[in-house]
Phi, psi and omega in degrees: 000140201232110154282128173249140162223134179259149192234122167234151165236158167296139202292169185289094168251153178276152192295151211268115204304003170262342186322164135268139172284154181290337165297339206279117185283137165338331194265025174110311177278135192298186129233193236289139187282132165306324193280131182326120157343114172065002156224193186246000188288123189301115164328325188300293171330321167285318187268313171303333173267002187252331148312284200290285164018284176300333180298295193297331160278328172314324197253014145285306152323330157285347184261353161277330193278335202271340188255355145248029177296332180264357171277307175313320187305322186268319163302331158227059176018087159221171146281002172264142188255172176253307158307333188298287185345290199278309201313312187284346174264340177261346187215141181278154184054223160322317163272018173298279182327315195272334183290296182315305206294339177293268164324319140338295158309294147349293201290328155327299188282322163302307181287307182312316171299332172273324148322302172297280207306315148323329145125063169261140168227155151104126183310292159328291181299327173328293194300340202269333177330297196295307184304338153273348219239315161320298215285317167304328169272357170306305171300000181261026161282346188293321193291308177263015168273001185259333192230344175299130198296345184297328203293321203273304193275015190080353187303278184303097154337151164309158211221007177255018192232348187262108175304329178289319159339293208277354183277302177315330161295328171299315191281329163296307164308311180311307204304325195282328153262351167311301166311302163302327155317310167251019130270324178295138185323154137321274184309120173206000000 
């Protein structure tokens, strides 16, 4: 036995151009317009393009940091990286590298935006942003020195009591933010 069952809804017609919207207050007055002061271009659209823009300088300034991330290893001579940090906790085997290096970026790009939008400009503020957002996450090395897999099998010293980690961390954050200064738009 083959039950069929149809479903109809009454068809979509467009709202009748005089309509009032359910956003739209009673009193005469519209609300508030998307479109830009003195152009016809939508404000929503600009401000969407001043995003991604800033996402893209984030997430260049980190792919500067991530390829000098193995000259900082030999300069304060440790083995710990910072895509390896995220990569070995998220993807097994080999594929550590592309998952990190991938979530780096992100994380680049998410931090510039949070920056442009807080109204951060500027080389200087780049630096001290990264150089606070370092000293706030610092402490969740307690975390991965407890699970992280390099920490465990021995590749990695514990990694939240070791100055060089941390002078290298410093020296990552400083570059990253130097880049991101002086990539994010100016203007805004």
């Amino acid at each position: 036995m083959v039950v069929r069952v149809r479903f109809s809804a009454p068809p979509i017609t467009p709202p009748d151009a005089d309509a009032r919207l359910p956003c739209q207050s009673q009193g005469g007055v519209s609300a508030p317009s998307l479109v830009s002061a003195g152009t016809a271009e939508p404000a929503y659209d600009a401000a969407m393009r001043r995003t991604v823009r800033v996402a893209l300088a984030g997430a260049a300034a980190a792919g500067i940091w991530a390829a000098v991330d193995p000259a900082l290893r030999r300069g304060c001579r440790t083995r710990y990286g910072e895509v390896r940090l995220v990569g070995r906790l998220l993807a097994p085997g080999r594929a550590w590298r592309p998952v990190g290096l991938a979530v780096h970026l992100v994380n680049g790009a998410a931090f510039a935006v949070a920056f442009d939008r807080l109204g951060g400009r500027g080389v200087r503020q780049a630096v001290i942003a990264a150089e606070l957002e370092n000293a706030a996450l610092w402490p969740a090395l307690l975390v991965v020195d407890r699970f992280h897999p390099d920490v465990r099998d021995g590749t990695w010293q514990p990694l939240l009591r070791d100055p060089r980690v941390l002078a290298q961390e410093v020296a990552g954050h400083a570059l990253f933010g130097v880049a991101l200064g002086l990539l994010v738009p100016a203007a805004r």
